[in-house]
NUMI-691292 format. One record per residue: residue number from 0; residue in one letter; z, y, x of N, C-alpha, C, O in turn. Coordinates in nm, 2 decimals, padded with zeros to 4 digits. Example, Ala and Ser with C-alpha at 12.3 -4.5 7.8 and 13.67 -1.06 7.14 Angstrom:
<rs>
(r 0 "A" (00.78 -00.57 01.32) (00.78 -00.45 01.23) (00.78 -00.33 01.32) (00.85 -00.33 01.42))
(r 1 "S" (00.71 -00.22 01.28) (00.71 -00.11 01.37) (00.79 00.00 01.29) (00.80 00.11 01.34))
</rs>
This chain:
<rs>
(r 0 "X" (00.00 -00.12 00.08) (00.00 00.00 00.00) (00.00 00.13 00.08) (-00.05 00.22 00.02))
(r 1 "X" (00.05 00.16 00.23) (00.05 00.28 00.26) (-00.05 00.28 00.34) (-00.08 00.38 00.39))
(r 2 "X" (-00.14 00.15 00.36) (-00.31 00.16 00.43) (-00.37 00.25 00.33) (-00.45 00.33 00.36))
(r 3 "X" (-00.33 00.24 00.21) (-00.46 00.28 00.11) (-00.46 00.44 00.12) (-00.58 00.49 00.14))
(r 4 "X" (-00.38 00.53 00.12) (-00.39 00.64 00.14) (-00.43 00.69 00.31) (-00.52 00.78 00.32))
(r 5 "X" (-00.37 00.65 00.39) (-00.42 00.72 00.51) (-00.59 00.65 00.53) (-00.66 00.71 00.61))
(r 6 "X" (-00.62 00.55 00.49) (-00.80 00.53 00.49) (-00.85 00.64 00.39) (-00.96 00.68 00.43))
(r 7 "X" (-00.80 00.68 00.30) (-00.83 00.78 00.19) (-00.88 00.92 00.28) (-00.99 00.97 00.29))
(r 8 "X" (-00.73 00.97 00.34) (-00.75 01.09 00.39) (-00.85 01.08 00.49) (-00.94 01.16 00.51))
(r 9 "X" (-00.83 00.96 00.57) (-00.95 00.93 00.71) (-01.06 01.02 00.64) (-01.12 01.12 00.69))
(r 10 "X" (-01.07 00.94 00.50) (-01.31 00.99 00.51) (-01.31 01.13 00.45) (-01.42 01.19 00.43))
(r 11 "X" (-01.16 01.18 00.42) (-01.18 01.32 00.37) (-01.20 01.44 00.50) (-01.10 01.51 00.54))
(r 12 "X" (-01.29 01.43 00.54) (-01.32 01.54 00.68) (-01.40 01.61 00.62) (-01.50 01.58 00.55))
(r 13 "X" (-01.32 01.78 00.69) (-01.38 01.91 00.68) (-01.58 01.89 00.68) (-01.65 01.79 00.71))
(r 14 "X" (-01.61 01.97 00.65) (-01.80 01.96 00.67) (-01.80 02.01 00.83) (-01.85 01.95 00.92))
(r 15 "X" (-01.74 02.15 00.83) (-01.73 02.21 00.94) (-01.68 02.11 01.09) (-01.72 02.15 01.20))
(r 16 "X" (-01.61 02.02 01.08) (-01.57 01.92 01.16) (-01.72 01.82 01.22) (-01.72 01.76 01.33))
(r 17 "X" (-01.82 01.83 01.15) (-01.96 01.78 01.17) (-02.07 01.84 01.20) (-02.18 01.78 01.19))
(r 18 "X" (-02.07 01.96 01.25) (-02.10 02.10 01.26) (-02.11 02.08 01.45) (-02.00 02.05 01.50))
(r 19 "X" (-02.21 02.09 01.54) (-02.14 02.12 01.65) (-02.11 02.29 01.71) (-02.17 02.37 01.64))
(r 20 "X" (-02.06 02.33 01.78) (-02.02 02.44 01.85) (-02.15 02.55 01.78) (-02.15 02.64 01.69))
(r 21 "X" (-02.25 02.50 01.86) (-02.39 02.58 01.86) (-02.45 02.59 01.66) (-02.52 02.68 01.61))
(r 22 "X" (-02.43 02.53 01.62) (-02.41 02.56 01.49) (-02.32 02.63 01.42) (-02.36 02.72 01.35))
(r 23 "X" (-02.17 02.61 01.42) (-02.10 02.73 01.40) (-02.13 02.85 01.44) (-02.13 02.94 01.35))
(r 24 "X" (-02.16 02.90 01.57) (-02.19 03.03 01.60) (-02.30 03.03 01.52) (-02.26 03.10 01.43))
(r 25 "X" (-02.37 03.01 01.49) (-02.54 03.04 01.42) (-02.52 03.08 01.32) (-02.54 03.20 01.29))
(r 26 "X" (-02.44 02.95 01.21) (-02.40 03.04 01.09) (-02.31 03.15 01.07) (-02.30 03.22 00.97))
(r 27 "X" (-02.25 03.16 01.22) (-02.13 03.31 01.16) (-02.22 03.40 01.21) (-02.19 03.51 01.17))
(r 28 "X" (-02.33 03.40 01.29) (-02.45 03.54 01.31) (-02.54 03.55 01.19) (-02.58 03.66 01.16))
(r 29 "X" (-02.57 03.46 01.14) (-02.67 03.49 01.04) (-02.65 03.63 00.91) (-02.55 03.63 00.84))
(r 30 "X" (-02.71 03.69 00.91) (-02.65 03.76 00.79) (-02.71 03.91 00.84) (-02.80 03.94 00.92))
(r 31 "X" (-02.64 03.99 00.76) (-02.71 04.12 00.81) (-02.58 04.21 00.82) (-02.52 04.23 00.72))
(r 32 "X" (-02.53 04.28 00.96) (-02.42 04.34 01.03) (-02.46 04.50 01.04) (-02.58 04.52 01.07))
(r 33 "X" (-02.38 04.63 01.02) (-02.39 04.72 01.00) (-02.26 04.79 01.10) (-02.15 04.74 01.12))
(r 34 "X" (-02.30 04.91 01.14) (-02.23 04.98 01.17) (-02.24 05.09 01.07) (-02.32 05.16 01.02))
(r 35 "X" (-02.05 05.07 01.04) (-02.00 05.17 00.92) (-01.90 05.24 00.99) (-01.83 05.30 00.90))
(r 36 "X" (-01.86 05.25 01.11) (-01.72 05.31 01.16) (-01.80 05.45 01.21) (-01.91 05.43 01.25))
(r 37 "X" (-01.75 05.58 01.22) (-01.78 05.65 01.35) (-01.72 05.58 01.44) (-01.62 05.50 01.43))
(r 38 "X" (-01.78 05.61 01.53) (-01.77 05.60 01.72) (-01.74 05.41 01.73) (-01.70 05.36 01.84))
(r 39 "X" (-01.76 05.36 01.63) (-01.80 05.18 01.65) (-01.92 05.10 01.75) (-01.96 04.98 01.76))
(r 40 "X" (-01.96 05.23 01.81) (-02.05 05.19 01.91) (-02.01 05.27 02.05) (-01.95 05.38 02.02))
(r 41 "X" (-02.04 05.24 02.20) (-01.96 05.36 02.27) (-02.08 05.28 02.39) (-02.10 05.16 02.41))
(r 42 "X" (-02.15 05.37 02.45) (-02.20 05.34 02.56) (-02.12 05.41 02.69) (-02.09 05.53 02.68))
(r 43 "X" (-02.09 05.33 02.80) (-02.03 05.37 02.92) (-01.84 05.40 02.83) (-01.78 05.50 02.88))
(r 44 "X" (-01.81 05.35 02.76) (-01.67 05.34 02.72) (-01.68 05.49 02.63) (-01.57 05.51 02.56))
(r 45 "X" (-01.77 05.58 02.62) (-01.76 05.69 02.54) (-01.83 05.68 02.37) (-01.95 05.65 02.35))
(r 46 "X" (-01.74 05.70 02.27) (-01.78 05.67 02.16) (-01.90 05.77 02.13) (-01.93 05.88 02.17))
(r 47 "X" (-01.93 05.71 02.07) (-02.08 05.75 02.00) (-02.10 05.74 01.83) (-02.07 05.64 01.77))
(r 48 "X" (-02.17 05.86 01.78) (-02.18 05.86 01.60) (-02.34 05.87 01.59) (-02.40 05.89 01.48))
(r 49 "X" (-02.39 05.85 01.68) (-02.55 05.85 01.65) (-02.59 05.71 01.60) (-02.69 05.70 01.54))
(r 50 "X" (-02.52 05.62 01.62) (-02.56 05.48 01.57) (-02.48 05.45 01.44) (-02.43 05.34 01.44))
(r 51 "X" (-02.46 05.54 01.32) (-02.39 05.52 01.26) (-02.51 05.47 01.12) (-02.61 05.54 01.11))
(r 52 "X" (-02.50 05.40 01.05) (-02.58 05.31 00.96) (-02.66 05.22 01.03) (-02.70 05.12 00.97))
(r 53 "X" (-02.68 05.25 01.19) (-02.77 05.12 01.26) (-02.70 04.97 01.16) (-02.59 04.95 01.12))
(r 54 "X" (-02.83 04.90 01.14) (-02.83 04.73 01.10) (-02.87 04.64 01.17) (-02.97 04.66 01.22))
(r 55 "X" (-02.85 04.57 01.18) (-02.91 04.43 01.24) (-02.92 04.32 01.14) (-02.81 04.29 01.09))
(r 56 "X" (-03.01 04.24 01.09) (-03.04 04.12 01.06) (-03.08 04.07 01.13) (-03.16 04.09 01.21))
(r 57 "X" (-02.98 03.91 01.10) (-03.02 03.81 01.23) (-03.05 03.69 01.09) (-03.00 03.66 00.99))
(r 58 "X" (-03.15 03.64 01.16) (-03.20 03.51 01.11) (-03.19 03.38 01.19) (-03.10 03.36 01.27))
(r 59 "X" (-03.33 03.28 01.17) (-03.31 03.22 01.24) (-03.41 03.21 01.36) (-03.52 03.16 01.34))
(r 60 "X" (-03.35 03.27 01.50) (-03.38 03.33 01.61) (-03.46 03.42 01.55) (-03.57 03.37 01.53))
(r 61 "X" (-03.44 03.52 01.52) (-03.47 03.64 01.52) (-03.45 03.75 01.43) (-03.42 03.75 01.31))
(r 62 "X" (-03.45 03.87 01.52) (-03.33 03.96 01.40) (-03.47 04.10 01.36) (-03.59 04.10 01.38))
(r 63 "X" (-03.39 04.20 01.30) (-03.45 04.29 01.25) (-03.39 04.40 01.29) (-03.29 04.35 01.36))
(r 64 "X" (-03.37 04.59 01.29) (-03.30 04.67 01.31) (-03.35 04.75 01.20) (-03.47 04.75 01.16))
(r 65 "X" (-03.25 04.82 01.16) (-03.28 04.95 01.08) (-03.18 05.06 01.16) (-03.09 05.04 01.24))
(r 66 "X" (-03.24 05.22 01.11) (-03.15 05.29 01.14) (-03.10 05.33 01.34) (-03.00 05.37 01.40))
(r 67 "X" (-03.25 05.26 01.40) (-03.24 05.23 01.55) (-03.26 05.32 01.63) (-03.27 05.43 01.59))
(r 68 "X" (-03.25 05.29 01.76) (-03.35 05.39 01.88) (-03.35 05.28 01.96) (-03.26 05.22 02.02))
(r 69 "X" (-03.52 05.23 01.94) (-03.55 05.08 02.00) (-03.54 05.08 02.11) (-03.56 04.98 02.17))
(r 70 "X" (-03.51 05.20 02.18) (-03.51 05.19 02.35) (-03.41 05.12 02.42) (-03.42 05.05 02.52))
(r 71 "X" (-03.29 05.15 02.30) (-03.18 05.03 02.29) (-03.18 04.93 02.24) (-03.15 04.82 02.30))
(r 72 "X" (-03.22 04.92 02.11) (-03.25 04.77 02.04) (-03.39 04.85 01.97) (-03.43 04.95 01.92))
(r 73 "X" (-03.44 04.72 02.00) (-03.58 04.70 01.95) (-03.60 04.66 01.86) (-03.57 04.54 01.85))
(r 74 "X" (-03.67 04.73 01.72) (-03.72 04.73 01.59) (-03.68 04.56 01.53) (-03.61 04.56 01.43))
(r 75 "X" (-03.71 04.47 01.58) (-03.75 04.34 01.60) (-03.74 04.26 01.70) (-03.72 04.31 01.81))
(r 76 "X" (-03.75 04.10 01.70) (-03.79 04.05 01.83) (-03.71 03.92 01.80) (-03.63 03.92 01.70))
(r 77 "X" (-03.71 03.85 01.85) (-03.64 03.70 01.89) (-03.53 03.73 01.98) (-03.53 03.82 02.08))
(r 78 "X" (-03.42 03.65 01.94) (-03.33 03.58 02.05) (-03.26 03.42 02.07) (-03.26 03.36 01.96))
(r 79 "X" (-03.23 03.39 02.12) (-03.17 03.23 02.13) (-02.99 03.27 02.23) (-02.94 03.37 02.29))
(r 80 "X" (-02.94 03.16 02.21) (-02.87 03.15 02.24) (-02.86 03.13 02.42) (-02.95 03.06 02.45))
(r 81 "X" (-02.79 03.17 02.52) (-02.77 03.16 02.68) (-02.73 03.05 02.67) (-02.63 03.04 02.61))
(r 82 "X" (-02.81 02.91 02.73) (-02.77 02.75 02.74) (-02.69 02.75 02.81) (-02.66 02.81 02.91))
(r 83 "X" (-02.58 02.63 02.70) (-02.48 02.61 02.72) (-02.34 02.73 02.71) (-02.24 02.73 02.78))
(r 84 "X" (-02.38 02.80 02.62) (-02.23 02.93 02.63) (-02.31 02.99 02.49) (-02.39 03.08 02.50))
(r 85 "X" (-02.26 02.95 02.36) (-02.24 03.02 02.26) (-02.20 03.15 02.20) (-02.23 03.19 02.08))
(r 86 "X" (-02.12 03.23 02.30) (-02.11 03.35 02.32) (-02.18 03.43 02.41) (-02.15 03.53 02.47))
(r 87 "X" (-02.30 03.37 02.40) (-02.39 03.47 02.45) (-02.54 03.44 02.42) (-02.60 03.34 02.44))
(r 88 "X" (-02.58 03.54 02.37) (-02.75 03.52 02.34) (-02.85 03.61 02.41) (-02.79 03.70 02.46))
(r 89 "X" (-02.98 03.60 02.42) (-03.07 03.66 02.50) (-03.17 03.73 02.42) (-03.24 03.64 02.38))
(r 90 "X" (-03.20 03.81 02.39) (-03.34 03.91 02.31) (-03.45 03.88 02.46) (-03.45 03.89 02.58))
(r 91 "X" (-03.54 03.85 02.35) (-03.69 03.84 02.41) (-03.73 03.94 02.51) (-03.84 03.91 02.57))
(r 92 "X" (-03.69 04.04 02.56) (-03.69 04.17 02.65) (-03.60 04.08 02.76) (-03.63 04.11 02.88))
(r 93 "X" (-03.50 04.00 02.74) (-03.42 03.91 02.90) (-03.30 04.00 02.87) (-03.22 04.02 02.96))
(r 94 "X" (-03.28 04.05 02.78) (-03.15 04.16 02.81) (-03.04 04.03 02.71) (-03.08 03.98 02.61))
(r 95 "X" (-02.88 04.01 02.79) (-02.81 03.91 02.77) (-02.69 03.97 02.70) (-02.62 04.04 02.76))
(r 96 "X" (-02.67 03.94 02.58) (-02.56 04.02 02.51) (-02.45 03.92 02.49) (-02.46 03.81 02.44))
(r 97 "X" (-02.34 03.98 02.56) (-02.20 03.88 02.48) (-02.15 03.91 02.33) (-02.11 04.03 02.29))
(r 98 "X" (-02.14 03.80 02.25) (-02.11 03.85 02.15) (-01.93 03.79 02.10) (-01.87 03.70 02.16))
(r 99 "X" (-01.88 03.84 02.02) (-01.76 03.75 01.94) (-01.84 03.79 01.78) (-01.92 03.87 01.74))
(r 100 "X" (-01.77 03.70 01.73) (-01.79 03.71 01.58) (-01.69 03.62 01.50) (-01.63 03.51 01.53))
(r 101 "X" (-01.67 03.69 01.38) (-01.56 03.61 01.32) (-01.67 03.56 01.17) (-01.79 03.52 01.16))
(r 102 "X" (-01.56 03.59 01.04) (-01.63 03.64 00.86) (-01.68 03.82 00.85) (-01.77 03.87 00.78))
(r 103 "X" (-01.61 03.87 00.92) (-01.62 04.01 00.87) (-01.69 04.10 01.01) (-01.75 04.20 00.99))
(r 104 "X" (-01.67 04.06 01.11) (-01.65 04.12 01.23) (-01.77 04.10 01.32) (-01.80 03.98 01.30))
(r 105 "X" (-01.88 04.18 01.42) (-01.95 04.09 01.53) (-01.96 04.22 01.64) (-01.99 04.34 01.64))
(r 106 "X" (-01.91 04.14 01.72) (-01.89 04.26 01.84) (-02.00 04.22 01.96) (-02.00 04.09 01.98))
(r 107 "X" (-02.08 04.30 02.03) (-02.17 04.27 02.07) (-02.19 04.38 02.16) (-02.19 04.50 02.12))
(r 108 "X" (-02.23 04.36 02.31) (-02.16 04.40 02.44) (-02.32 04.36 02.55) (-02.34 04.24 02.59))
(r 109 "X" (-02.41 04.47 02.58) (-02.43 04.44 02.66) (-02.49 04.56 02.80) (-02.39 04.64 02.83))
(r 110 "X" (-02.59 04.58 02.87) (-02.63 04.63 02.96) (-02.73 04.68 02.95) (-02.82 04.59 02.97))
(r 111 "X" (-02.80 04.82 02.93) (-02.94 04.83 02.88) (-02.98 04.90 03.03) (-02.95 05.01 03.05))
(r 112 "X" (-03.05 04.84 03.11) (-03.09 04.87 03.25) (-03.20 04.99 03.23) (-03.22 05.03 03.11))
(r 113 "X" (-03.25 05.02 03.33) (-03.37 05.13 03.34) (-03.51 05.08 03.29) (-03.56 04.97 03.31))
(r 114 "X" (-03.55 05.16 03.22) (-03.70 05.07 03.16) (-03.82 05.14 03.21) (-03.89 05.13 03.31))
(r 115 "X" (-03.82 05.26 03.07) (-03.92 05.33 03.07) (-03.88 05.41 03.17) (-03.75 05.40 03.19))
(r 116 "X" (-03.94 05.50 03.25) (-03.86 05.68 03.28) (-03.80 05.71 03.20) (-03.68 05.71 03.21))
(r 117 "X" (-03.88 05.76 03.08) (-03.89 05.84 03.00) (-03.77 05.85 02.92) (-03.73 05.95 02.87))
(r 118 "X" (-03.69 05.70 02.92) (-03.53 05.64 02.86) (-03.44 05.61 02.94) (-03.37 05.51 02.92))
(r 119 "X" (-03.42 05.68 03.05) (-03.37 05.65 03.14) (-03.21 05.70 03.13) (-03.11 05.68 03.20))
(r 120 "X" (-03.23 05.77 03.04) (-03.12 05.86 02.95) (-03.03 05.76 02.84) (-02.93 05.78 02.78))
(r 121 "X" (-03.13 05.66 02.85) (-03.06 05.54 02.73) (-02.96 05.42 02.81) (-02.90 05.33 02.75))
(r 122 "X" (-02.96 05.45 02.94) (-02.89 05.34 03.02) (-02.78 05.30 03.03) (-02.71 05.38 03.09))
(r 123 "X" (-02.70 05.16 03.00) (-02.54 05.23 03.01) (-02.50 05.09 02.98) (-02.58 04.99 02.98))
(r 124 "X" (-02.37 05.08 02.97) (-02.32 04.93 02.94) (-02.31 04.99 02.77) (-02.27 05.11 02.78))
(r 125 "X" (-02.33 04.94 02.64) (-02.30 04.96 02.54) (-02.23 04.82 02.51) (-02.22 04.72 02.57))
(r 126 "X" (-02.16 04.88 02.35) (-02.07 04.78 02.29) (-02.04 04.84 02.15) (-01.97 04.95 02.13))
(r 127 "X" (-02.10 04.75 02.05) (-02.14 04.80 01.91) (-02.04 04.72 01.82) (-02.07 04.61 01.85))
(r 128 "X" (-01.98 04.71 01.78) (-01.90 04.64 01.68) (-01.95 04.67 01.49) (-01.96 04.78 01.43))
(r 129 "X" (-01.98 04.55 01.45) (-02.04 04.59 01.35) (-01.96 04.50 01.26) (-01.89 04.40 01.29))
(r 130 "X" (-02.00 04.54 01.08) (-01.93 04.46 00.99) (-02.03 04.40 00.87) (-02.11 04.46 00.79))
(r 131 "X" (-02.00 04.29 00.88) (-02.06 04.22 00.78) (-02.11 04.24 00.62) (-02.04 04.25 00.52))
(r 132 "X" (-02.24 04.25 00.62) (-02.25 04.33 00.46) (-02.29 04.21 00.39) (-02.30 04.22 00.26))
</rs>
């Protein structure tokens, strides 16, 4: 009699328990993330209100921007995950962003090197923290 219950609970397993790593992160990026804070974005550690309504939609490998300045993020484009490290993904430009992400939350941290001349004014370590709509 007390086999019968703990075989019971055995096959009652979470879905999420069948999920590996690289799939959990996928589903908690999917969605479409917004900056609604002032100064929720800060290049070189100084807050910034110019990116305020910026969006991102992320799909699957690949996202969208509204509300941008593509010099920083670009209109569009593909990214994948950095093999082997789920906290980090790559945009088709090679530029490597660390991200966290929770239900509500995705913070996203990286290095926008020298491109054009012309944006050379755009360079900086940024870090955007955005919230889930």
């Amino acid at each position: 009699m007390i086999l019968l219950p703990i075989i019971i609970c055995a096959s009652c397993k979470d879905d999420d328990e069948s999920l590996s790593n690289e799939e959990v992160q996928f589903q908690a990026l999917l969605g479409t993330w917004e900056v609604v804070e002032e100064g929720a974005v800060t290049r070189d550690n100084i807050k910034s209100n110019q990116w305020l309504g910026f969006s991102i939609t992320i799909g699957e490998n690949r996202y969208t921007t509204t509300n941008t300045y593509p010099e920083v993020w670009p209109t569009e484009g593909v990214w994948s995950f950095v093999e082997g490290n789920f906290n980090k993904i790559q945009r088709a430009d090679g530029t490597i962003i660390d991200i966290e992400v929770n239900v509500t939350t995705l913070i996203m941290s990286f290095v926008k090197k020298e491109g054009n001349p012309q944006n050379r004014g755009e360079t900086g370590n940024y870090m955007f923290k955005l919230t889930k709509q």
